[in-house]
C-alpha positions as CSV (number, residue, x, y, z in Angstrom):
1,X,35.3,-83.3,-10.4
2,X,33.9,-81.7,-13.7
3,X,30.6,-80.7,-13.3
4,X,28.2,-79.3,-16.7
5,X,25.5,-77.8,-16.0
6,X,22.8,-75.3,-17.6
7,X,23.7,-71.4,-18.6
8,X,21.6,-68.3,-17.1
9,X,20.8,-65.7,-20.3
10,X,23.5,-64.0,-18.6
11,X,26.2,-66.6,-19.0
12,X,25.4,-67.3,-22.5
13,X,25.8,-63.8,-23.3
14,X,29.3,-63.7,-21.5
15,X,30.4,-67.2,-23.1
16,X,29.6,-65.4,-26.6
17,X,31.7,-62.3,-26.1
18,X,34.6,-64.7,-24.6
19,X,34.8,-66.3,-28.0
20,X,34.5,-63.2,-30.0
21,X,37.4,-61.5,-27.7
22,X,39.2,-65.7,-28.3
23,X,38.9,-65.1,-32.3
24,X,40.3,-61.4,-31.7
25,X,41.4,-60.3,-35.3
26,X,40.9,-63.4,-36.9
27,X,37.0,-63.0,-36.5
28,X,36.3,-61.2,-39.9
29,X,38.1,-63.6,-41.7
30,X,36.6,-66.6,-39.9
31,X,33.3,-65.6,-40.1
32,X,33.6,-64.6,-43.9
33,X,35.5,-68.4,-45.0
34,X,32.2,-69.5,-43.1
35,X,30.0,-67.1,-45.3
36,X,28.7,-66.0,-42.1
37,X,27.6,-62.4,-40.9
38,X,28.2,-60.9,-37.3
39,X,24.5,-61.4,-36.9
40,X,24.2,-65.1,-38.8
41,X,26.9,-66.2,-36.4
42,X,25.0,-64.7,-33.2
43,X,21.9,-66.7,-34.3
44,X,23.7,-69.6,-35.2
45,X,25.0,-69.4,-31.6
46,X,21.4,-69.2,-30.3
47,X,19.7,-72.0,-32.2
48,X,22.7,-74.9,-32.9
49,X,24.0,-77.2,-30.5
50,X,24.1,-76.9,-26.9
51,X,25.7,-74.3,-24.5
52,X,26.8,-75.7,-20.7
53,X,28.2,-74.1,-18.1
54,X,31.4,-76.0,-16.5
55,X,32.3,-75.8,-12.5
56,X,34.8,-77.7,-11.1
57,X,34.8,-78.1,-7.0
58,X,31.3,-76.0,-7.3
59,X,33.2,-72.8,-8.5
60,X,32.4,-71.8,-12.0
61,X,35.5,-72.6,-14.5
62,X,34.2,-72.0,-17.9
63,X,32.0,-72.5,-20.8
64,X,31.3,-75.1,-23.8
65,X,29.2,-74.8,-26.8
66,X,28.8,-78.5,-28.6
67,X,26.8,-80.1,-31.4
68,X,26.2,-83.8,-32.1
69,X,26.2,-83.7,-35.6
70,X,26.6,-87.6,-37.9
71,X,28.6,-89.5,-35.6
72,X,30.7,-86.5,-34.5
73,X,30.5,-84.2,-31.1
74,X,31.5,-80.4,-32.8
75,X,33.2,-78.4,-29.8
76,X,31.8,-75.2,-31.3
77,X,33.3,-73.3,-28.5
78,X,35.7,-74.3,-25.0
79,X,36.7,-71.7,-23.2
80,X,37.9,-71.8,-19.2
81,X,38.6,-68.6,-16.9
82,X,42.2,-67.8,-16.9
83,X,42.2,-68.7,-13.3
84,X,41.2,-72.1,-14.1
85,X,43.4,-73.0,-16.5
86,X,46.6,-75.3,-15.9
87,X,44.8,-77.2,-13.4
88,X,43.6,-80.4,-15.2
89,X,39.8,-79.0,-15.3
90,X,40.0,-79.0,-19.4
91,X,41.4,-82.7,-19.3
92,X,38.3,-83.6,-17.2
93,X,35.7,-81.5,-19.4
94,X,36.9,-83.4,-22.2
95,X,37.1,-86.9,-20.9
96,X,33.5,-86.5,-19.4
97,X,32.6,-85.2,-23.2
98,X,34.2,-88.2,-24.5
99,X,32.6,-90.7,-21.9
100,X,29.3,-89.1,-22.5
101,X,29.0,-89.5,-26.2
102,X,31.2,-92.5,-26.7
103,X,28.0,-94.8,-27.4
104,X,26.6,-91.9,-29.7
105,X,29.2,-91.0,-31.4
106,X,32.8,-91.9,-33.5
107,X,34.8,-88.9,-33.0
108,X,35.2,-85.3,-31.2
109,X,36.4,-82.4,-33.2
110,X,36.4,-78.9,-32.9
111,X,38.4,-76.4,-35.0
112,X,41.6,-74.4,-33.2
113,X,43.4,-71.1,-34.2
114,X,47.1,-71.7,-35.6
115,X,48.7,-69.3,-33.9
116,X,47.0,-70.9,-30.3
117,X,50.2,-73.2,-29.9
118,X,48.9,-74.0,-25.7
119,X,45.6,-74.8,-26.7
120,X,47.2,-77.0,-29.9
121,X,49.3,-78.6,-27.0
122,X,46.6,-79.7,-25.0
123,X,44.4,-81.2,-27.3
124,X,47.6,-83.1,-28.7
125,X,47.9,-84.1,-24.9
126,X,44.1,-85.3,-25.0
127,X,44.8,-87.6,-28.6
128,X,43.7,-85.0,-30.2
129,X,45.2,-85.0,-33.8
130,X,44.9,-83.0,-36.9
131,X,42.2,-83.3,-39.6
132,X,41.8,-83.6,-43.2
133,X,38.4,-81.7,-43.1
134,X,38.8,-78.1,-44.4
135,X,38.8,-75.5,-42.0
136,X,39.2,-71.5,-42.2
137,X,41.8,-69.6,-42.8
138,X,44.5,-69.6,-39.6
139,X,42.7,-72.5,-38.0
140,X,43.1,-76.5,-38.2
141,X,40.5,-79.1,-37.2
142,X,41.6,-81.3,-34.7
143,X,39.9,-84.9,-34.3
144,X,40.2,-87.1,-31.2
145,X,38.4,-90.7,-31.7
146,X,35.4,-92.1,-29.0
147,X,36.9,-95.7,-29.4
148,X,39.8,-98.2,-30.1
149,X,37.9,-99.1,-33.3
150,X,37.4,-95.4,-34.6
């Protein structure tokens, strides 16, 4: 079972250099399509949305950084240890998401590097599917619907 739970200073710091080292050379480029400095983006990490911690069996497995924003949950950031991965706990983060903000809101998107074909996979695996909505350069926005009706 998925569990979310709140981050230390220290965690939140970790989770933040985990998606840094995740956007590897692509950062510059995403950061400037987003007309967003190093430092804009730190801040924006600090004040939007919400960070969580996620543990799976009580071990820690990962991070998530998520926004409700008009009808839409914004996965901002998902990011599991690489010892955690391939074992259904990102299915489970996701479906708990979904159940948790299905009366809130219509859809849950969150943008995803091209060239990250497993991570493409498993959101496709999820119902995940591509966006119309612009998103920076080497990166698509993926869109899952809350309900049968969305």
């Amino acid at each position: 079972m998925v569990r979310f739970g709140k981050p230390t200073s220290d965690q939140r710091s970790e989770f933040f250099q985990m998606i840094l080292e995740q956007l590897g050379a692509q950062t510059d480029s995403a950061l400037e399509s987003l007309g967003l400095s190093m430092k804009d983006f730190a801040q924006l990490y600090d004040a939007t949305g919400e960070v969580r911690t996620i543990s799976a069996q009580d071990a820690p497995a990962g991070y998530l950084w998520i926004e409700l924003r008009e009808g839409i949950v914004h996965i901002h950031g998902f990011i599991l240890y690489d010892g955690m991965r391939g074992r259904g706990i990102g299915g489970q983060a996701v479906r708990a998401l979904a159940s948790e903000f299905e009366n809130r809101a219509d859809f849950i998107e969150l943008g995803v590097q091209d060239s990250n074909r497993r991570a493409i996979r498993f959101y496709e695996r999820l119902a995940f599917r591509e966006s119309a909505e612009a998103a920076a350069p080497g990166f698509k926005v993926l869109r899952k619907p809350l309900s049968a009706e969305s």
